[in-house]
DSSP file (Angstrom, degrees, kcal/mol; ACC not computed):
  #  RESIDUE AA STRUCTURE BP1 BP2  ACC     N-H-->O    O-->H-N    N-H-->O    O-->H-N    TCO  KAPPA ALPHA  PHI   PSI    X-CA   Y-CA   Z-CA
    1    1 A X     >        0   0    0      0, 0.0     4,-1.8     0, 0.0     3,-0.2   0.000 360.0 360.0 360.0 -65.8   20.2   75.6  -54.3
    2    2 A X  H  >  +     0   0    0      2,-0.2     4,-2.4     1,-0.2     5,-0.1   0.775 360.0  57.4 -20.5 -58.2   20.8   71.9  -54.2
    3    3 A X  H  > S+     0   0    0      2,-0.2     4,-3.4     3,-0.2    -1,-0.2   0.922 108.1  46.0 -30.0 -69.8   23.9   72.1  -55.7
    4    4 A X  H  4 S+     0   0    0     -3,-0.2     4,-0.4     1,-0.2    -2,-0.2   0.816 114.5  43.8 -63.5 -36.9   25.1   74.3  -53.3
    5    5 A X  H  X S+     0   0    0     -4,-1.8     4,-2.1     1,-0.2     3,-0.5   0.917 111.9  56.7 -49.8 -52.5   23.9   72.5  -50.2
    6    6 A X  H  X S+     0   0    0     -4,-2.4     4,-2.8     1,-0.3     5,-0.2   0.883 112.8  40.0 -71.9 -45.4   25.1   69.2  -51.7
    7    7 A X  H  X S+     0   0    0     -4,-3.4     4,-1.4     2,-0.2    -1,-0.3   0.773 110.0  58.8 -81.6   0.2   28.7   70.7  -52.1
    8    8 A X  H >> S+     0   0    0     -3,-0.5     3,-2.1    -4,-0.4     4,-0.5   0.925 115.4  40.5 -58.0 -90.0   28.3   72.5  -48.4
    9    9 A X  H >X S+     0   0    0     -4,-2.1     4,-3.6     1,-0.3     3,-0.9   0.655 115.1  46.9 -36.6 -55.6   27.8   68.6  -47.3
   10   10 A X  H 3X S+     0   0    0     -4,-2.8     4,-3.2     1,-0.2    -1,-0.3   0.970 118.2  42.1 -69.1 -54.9   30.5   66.9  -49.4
   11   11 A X  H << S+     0   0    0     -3,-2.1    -1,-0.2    -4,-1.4    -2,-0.2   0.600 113.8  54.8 -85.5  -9.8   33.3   69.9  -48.3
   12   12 A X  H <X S+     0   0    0     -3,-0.9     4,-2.7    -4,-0.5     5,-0.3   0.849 113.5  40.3 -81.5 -57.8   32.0   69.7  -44.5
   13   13 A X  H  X S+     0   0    0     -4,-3.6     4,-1.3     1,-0.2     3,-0.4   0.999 108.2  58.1 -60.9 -34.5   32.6   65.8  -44.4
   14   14 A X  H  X S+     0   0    0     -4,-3.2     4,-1.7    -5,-0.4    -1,-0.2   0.871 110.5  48.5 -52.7 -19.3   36.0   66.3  -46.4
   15   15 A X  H  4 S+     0   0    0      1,-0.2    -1,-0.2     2,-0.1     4,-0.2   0.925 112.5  46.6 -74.8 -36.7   36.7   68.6  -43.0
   16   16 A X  H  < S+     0   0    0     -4,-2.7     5,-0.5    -3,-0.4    -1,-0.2   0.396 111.4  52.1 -75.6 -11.4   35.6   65.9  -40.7
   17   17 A X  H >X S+     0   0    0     -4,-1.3     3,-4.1    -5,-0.3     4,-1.2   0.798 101.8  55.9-103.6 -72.2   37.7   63.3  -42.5
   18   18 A X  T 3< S+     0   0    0     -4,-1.7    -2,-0.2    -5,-0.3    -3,-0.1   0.589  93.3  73.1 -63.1  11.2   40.9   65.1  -42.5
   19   19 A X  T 34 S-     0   0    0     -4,-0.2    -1,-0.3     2,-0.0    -2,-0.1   0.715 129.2 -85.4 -75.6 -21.7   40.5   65.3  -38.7
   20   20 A X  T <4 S+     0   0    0     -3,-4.1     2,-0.6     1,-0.1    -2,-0.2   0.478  70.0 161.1 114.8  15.0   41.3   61.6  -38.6
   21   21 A X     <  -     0   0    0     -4,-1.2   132,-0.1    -5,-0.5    -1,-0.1  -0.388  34.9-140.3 -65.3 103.2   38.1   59.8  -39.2
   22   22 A X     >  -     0   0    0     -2,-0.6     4,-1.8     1,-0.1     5,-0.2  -0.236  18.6-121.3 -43.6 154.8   39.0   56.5  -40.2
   23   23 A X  T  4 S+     0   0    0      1,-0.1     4,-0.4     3,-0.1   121,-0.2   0.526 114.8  49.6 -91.6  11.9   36.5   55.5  -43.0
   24   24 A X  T  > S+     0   0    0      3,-0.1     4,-0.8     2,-0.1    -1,-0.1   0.479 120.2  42.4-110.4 -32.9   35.1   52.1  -40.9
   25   25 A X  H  > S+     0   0    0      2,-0.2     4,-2.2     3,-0.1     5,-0.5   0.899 114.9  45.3 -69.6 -68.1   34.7   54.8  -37.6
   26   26 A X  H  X S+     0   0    0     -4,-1.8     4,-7.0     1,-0.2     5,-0.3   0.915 116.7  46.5 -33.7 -52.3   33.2   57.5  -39.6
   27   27 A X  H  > S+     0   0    0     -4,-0.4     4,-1.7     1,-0.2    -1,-0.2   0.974 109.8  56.1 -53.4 -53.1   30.8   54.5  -41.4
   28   28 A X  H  X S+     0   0    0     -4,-0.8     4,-1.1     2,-0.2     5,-0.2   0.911 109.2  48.6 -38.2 -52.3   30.1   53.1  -37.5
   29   29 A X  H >X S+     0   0    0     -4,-2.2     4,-2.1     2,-0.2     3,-0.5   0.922 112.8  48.5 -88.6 -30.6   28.7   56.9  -36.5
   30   30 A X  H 3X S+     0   0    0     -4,-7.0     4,-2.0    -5,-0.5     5,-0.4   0.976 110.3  44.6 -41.2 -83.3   26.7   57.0  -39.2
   31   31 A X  H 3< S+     0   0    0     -4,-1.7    -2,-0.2    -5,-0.3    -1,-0.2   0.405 116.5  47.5 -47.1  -0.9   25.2   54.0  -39.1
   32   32 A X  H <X S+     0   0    0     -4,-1.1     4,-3.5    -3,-0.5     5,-0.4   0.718 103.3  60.9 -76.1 -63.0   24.6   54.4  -35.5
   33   33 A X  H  X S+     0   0    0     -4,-2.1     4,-0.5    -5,-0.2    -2,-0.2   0.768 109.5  42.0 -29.0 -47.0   23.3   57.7  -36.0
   34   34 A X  H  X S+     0   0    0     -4,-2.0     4,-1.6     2,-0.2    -1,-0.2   0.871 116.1  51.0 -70.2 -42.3   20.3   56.2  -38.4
   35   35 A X  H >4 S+     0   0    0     -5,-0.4     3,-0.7     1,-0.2     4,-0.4   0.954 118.8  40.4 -63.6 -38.6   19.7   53.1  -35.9
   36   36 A X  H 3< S+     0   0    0     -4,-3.5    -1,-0.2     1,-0.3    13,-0.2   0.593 108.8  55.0 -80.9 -10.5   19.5   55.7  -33.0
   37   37 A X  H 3< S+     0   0    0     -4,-0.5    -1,-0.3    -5,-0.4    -2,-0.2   0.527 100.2  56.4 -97.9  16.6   17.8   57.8  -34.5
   38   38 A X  S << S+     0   0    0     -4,-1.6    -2,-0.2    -3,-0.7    -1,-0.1   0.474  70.2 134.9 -91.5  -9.2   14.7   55.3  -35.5
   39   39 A X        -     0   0    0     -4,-0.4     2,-1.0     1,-0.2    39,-0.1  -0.333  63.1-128.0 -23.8 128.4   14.5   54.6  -31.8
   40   40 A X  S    S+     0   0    0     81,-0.2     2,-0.4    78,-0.1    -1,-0.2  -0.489  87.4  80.7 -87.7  45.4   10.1   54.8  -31.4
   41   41 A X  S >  S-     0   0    0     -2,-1.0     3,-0.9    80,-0.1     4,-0.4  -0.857  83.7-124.9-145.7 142.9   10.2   57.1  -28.7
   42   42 A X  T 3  S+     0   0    0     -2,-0.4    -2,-0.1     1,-0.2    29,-0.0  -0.387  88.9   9.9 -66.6 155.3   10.9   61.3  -29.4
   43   43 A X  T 3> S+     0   0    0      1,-0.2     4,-0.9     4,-0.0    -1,-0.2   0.093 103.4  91.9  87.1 -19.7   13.4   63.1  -28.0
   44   44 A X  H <> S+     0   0    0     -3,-0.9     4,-0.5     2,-0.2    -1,-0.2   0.614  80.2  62.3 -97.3 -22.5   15.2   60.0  -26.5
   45   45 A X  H  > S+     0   0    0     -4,-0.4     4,-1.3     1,-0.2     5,-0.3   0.980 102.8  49.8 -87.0 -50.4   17.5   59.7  -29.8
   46   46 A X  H  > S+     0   0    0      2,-0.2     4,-0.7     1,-0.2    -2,-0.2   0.850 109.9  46.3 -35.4 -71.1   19.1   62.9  -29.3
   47   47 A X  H >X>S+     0   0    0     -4,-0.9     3,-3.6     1,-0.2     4,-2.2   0.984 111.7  53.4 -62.2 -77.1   19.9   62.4  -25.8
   48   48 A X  H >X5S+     0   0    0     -4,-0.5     3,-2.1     1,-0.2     4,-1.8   0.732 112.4  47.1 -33.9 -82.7   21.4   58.8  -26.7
   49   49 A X  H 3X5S+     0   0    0     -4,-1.3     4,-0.5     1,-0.3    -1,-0.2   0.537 106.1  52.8 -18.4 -33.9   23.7   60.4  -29.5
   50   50 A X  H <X5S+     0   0    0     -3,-3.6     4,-2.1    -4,-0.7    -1,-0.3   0.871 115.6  41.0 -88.5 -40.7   24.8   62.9  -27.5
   51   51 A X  H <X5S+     0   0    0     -4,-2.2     4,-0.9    -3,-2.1    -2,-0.3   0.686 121.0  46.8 -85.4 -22.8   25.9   59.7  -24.7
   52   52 A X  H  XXS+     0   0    0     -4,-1.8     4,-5.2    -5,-0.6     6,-0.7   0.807 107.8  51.2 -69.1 -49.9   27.1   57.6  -27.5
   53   53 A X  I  X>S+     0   0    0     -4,-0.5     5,-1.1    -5,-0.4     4,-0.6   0.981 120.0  35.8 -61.0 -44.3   29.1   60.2  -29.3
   54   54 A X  I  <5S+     0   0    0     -4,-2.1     3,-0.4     3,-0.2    -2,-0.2   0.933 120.0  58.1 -86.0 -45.4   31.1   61.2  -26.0
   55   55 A X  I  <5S+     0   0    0     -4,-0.9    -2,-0.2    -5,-0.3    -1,-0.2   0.893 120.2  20.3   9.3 -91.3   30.9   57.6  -25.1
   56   56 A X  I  <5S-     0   0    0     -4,-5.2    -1,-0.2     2,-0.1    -2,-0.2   0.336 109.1-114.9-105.4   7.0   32.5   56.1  -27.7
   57   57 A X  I  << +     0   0    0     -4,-0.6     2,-0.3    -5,-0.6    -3,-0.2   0.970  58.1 165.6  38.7  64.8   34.4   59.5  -28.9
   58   58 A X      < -     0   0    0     -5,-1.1     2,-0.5    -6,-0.7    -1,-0.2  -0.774  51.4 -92.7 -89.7 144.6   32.4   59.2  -31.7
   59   59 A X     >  -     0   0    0     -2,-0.3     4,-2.2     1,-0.1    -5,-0.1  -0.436  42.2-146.5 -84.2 120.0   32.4   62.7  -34.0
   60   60 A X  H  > S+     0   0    0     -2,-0.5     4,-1.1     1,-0.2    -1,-0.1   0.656  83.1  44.6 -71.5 -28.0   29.3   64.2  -32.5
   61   61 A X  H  > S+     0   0    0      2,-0.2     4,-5.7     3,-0.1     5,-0.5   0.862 108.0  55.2 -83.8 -28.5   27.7   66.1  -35.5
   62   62 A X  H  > S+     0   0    0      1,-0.3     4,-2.1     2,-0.2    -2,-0.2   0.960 111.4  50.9 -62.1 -33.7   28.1   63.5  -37.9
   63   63 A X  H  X S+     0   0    0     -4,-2.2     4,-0.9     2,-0.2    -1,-0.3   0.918 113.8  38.9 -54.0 -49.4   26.2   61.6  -35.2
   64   64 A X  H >X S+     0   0    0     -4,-1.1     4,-4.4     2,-0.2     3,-0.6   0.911 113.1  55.2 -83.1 -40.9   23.3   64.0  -34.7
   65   65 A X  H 3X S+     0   0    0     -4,-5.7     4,-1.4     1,-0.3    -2,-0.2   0.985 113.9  48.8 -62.8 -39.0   23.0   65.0  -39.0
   66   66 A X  H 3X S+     0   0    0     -4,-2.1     4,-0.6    -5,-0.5    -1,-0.3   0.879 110.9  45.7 -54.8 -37.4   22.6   61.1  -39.2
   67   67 A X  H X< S+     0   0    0     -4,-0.9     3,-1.0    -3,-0.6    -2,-0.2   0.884 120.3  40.4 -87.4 -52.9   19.9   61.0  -36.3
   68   68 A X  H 3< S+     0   0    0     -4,-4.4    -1,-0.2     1,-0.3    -2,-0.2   0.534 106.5  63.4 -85.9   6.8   17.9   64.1  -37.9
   69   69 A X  H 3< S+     0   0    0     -4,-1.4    -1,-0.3    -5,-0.3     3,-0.2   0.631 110.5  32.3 -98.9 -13.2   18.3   63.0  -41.1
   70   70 A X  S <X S+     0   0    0     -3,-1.0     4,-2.6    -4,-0.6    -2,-0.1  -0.065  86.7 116.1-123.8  38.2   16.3   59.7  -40.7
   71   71 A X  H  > S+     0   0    0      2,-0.2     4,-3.5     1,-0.1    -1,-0.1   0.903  79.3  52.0 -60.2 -46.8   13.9   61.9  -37.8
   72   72 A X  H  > S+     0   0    0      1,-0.3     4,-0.9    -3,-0.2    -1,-0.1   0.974 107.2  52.4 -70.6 -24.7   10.8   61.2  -40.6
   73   73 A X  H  > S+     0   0    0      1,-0.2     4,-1.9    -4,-0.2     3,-0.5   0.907 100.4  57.0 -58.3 -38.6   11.7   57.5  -40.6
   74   74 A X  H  X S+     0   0    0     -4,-2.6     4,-1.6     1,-0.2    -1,-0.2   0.944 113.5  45.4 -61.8 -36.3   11.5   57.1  -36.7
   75   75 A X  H  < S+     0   0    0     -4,-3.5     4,-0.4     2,-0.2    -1,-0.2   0.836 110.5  47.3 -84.6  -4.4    8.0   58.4  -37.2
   76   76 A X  H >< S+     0   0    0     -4,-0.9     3,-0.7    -3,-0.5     4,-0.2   0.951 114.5  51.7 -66.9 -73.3    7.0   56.3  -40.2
   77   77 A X  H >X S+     0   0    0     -4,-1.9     4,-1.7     1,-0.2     3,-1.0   0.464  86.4  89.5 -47.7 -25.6    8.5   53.0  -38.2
   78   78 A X  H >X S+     0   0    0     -4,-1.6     3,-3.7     1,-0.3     4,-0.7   0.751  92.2  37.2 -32.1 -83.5    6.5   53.7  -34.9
   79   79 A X  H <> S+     0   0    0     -3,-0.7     4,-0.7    -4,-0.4     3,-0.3   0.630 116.9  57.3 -69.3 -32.0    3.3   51.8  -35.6
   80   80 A X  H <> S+     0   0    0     -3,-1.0     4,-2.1    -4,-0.2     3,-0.3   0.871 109.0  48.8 -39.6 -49.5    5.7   48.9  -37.4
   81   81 A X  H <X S+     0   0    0     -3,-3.7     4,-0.8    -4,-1.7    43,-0.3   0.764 109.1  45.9 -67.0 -24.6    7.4   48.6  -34.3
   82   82 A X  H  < S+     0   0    0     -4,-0.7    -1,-0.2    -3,-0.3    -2,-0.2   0.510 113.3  52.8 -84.0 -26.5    4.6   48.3  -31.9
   83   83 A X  H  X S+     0   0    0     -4,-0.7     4,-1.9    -3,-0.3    -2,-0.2   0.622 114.2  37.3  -0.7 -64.0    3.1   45.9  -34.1
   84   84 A X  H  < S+     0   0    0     -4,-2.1     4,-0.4     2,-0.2    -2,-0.2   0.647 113.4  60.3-100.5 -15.8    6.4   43.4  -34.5
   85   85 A X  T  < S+     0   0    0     -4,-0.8    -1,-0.2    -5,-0.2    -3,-0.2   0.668 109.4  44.7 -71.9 -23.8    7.1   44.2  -30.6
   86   86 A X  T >4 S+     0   0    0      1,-0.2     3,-1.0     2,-0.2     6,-0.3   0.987 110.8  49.8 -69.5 -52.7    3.5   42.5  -30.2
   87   87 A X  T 3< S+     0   0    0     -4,-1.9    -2,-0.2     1,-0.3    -1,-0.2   0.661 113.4  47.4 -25.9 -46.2    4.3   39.8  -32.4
   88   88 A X  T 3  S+     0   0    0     -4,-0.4     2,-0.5     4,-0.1    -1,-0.3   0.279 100.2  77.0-104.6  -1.6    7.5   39.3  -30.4
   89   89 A X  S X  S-     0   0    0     -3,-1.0     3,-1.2     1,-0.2    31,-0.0  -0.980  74.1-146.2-116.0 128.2    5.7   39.4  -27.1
   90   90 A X  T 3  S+     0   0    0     -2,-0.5     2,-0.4     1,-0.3    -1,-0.2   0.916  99.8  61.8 -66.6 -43.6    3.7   36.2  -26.1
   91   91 A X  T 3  S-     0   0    0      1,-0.2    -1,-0.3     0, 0.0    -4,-0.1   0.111 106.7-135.8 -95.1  38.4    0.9   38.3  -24.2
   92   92 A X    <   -     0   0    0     -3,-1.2     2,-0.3    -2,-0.4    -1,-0.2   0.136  26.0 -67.7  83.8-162.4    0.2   40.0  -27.9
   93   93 A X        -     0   0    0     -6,-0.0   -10,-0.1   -10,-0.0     3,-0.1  -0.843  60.9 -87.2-128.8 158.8   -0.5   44.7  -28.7
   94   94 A X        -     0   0    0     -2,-0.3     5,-0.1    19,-0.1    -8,-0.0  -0.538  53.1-117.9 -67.5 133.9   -3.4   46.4  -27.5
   95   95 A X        -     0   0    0      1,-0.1    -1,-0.1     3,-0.1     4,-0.0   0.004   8.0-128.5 -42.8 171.0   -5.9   45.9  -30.3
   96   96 A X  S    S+     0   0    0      2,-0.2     4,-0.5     3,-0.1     3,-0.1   0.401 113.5  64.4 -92.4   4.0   -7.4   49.2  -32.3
   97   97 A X  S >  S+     0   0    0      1,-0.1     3,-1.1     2,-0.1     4,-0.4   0.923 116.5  36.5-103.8 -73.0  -11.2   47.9  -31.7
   98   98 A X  T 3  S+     0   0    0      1,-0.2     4,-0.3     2,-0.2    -2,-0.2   0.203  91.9  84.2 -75.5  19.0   -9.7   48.7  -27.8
   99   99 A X  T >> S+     0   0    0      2,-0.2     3,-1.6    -3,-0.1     4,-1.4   0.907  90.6  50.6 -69.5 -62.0   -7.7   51.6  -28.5
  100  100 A X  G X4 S+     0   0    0     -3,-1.1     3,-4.2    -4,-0.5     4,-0.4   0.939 104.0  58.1 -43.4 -61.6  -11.0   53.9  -28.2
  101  101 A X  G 34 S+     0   0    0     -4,-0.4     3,-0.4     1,-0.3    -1,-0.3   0.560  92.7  71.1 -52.1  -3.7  -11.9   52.3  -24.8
  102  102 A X  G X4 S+     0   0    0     -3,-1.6     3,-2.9    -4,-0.3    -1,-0.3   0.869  90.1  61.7 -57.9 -48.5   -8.3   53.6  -23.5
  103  103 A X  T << S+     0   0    0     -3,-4.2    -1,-0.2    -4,-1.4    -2,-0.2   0.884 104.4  44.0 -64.2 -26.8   -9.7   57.1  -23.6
  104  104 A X  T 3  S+     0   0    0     -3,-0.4    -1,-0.2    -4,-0.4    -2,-0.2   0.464 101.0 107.0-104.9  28.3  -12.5   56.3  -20.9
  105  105 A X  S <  S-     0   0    0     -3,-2.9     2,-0.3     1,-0.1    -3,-0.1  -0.072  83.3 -85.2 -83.4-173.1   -9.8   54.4  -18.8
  106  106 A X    >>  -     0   0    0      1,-0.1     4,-3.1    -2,-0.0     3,-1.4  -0.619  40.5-120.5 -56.7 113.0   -8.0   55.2  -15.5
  107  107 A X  H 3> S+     0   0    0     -2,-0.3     4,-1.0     1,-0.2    -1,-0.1   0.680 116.1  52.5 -36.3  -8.7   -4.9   57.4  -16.2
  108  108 A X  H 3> S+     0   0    0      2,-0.2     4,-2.4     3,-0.2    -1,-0.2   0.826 106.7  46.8 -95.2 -46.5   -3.0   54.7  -14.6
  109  109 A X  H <> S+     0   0    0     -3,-1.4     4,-2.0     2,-0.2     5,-0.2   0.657 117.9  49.1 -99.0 -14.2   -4.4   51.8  -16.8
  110  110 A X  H  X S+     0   0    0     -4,-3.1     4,-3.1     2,-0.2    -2,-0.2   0.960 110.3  51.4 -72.8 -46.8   -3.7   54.4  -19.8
  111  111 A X  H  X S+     0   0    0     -4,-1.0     4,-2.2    -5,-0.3     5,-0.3   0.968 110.1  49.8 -20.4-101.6   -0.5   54.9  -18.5
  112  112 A X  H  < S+     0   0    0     -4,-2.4    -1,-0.2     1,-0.3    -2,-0.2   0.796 106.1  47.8  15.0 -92.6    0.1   51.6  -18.4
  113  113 A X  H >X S+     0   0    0     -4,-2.0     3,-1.9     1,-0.2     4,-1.6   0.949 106.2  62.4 -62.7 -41.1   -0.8   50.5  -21.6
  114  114 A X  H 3X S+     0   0    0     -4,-3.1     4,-1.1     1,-0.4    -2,-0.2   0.923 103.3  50.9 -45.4 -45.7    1.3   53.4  -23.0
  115  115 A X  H 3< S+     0   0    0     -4,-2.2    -1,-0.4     2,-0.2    -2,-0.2   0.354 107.2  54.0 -91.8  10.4    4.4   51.7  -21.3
  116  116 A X  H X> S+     0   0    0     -3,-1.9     4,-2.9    -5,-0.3     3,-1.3   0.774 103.5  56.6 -86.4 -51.5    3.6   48.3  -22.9
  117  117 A X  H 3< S+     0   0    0     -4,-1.6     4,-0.5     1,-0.3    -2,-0.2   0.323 113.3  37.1 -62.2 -12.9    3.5   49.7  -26.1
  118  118 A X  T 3< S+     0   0    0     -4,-1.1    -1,-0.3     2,-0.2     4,-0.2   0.422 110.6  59.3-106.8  11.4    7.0   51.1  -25.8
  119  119 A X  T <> S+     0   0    0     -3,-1.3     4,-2.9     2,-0.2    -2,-0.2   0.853 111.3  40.0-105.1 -76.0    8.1   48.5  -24.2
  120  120 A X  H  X S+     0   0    0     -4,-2.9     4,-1.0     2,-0.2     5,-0.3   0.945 113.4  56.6 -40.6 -63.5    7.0   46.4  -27.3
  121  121 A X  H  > S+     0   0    0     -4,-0.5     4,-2.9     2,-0.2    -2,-0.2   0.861 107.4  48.1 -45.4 -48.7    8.3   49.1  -29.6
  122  122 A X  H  > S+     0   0    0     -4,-0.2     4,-1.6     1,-0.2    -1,-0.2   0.992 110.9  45.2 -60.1 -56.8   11.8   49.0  -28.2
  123  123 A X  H  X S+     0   0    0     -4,-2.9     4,-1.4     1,-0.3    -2,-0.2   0.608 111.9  51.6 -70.2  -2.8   12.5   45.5  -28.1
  124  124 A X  H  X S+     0   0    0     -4,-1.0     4,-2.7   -43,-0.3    -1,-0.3   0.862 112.0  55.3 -92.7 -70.0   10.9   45.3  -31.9
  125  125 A X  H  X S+     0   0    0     -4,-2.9     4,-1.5    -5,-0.3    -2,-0.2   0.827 109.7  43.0 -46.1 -47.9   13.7   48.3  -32.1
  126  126 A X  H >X S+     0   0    0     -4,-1.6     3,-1.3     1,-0.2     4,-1.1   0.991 107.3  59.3 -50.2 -87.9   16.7   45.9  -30.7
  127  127 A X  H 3< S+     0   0    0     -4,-1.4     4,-0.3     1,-0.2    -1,-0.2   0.660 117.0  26.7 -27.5 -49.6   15.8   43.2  -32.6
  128  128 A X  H 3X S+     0   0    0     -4,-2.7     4,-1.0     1,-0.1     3,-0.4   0.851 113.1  66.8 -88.7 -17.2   16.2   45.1  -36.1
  129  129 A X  H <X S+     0   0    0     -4,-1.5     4,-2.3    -3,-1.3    -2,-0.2   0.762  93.7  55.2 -77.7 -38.9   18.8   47.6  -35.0
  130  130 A X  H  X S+     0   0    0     -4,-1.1     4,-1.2     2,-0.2    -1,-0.2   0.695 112.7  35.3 -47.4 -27.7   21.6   45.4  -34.4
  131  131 A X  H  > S+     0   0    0     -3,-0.4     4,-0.7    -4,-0.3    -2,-0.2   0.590 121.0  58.2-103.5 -23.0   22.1   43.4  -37.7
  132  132 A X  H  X S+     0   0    0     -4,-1.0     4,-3.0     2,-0.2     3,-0.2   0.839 105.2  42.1 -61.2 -54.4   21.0   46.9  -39.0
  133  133 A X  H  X S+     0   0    0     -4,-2.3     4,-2.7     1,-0.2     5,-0.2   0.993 119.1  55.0 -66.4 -51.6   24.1   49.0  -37.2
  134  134 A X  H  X S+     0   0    0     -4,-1.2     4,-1.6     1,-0.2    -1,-0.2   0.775 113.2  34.8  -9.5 -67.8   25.9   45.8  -38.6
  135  135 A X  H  X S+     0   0    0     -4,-0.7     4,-2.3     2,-0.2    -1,-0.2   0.869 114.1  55.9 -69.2 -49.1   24.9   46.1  -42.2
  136  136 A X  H  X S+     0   0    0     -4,-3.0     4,-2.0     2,-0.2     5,-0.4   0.838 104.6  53.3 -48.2 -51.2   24.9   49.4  -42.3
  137  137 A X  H  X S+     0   0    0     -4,-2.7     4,-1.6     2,-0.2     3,-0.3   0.946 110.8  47.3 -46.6 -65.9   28.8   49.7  -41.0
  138  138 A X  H  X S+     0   0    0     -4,-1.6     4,-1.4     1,-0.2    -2,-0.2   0.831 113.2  43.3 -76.6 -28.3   30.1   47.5  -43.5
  139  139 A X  H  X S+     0   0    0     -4,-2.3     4,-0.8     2,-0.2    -1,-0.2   0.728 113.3  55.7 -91.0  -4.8   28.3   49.0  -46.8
  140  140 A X  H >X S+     0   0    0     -4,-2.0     4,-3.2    -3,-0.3     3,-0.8   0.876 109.8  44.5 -78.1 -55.2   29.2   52.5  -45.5
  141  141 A X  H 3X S+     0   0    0     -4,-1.6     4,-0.6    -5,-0.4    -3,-0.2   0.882 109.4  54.1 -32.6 -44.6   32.9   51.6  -45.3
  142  142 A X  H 3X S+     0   0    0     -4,-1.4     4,-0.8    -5,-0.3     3,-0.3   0.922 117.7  44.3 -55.9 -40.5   32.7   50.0  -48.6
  143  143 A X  H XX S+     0   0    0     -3,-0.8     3,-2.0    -4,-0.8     4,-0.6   0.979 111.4  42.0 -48.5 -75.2   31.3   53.4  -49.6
  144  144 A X  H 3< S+     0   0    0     -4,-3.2    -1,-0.2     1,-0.3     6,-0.2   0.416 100.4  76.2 -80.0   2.8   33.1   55.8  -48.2
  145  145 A X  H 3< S+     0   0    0     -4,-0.6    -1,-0.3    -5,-0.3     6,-0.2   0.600 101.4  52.8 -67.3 -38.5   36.7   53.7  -49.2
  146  146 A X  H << S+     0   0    0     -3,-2.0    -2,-0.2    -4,-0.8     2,-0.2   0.618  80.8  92.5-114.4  19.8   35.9   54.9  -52.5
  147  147 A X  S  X S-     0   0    0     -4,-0.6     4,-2.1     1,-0.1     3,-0.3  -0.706  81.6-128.2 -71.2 149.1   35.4   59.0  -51.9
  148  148 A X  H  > S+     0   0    0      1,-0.2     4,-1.5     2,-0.2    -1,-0.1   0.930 100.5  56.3 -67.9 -43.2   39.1   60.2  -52.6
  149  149 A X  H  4 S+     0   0    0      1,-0.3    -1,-0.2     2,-0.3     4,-0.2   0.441 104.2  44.7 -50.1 -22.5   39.2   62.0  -49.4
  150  150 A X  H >> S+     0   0    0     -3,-0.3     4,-1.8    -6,-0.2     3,-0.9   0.698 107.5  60.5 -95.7 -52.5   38.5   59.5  -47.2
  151  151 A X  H 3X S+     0   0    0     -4,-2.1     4,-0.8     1,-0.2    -2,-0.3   0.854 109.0  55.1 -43.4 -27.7   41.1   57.2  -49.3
  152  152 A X  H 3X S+     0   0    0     -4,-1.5     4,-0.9     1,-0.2    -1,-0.2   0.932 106.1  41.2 -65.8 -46.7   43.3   60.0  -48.1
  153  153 A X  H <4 S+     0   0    0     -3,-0.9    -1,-0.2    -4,-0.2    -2,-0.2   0.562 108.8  63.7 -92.1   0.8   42.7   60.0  -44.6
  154  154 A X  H >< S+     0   0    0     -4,-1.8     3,-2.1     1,-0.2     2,-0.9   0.788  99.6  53.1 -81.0 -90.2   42.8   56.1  -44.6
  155  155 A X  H 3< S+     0   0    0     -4,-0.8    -2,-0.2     1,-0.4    -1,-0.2   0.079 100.1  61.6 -93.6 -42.6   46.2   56.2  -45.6
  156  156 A X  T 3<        0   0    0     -2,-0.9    -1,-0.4    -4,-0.9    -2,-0.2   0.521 360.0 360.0 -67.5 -21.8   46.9   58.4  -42.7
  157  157 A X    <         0   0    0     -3,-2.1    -1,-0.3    -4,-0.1    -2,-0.2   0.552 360.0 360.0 -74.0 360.0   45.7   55.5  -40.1
């Protein structure tokens, strides 16, 4: 069953390749694809993928399989991000000691706090996601220089 999936995936990019994906683009939508999809808020990486991909006429599935494939990460990093976006914010993160008292607040001050905390969580997100899309770009390219298929379609640039 693996097998079969694994040679689905390998004969899908080899279609996607010979379309004329450079292997430094293709490596770029990947790696975009993971950094946007770790974003800490749901539903918002899709949308962004979809505005990137037409965007930057970036190849739009390879974009999205990247973005659902690291879907379990975005939810692991949340509490990391909120955490190193406090850290990174002078006026500190809502404690957990106050977390409870949130529930018997004003929707508004809940509200509120909710929007600090993603607030924190993006810029936590900027901060690693640039030198990330970075890193990421140049060791997929290194990568993906040495599938034959891709050697193919560099040749072709």
């Amino acid at each position: 069953m693996l097998r079969i999936f694994l040679a689905t995936v390998k004969r899908r990019a080899a279609v996607w390749l010979l379309r004329g994906i450079s292997p430094r683009r293709l490596a770029l939508t990947i790696a975009l694809g993971f950094a946007i999809g770790c974003i800490p808020m749901m539903g918002l990486p899709t949308t962004l993928c979809f505005v990137a991909a037409l965007t930057l006429r970036l190849n739009l599935p390879v974009l999205q399989a990247a973005n659902y494939a690291v879907m379990p990460l975005q939810l692991a990093l949340m509490v990391p991000f909120v955490r190193l976006g406090g850290w990174l914010f002078a006026a500190g993160h809502i404690q957990a000691a106050r977390a409870g008292a949130l529930l018997h607040a004003s929707p508004l001050h809940l509200l509120a706090q909710i929007g600090a905390l993603a607030a924190q969580a993006l810029l936590a997100w900027l901060v690693i996601a640039l030198p990330a899309i970075l890193l990421m770009t140049l060791t997929f390219t290194e990568l993906l220089r040495r599938v034959p298929a891709v050697a193919a379609a560099e040749s072709g640039d």
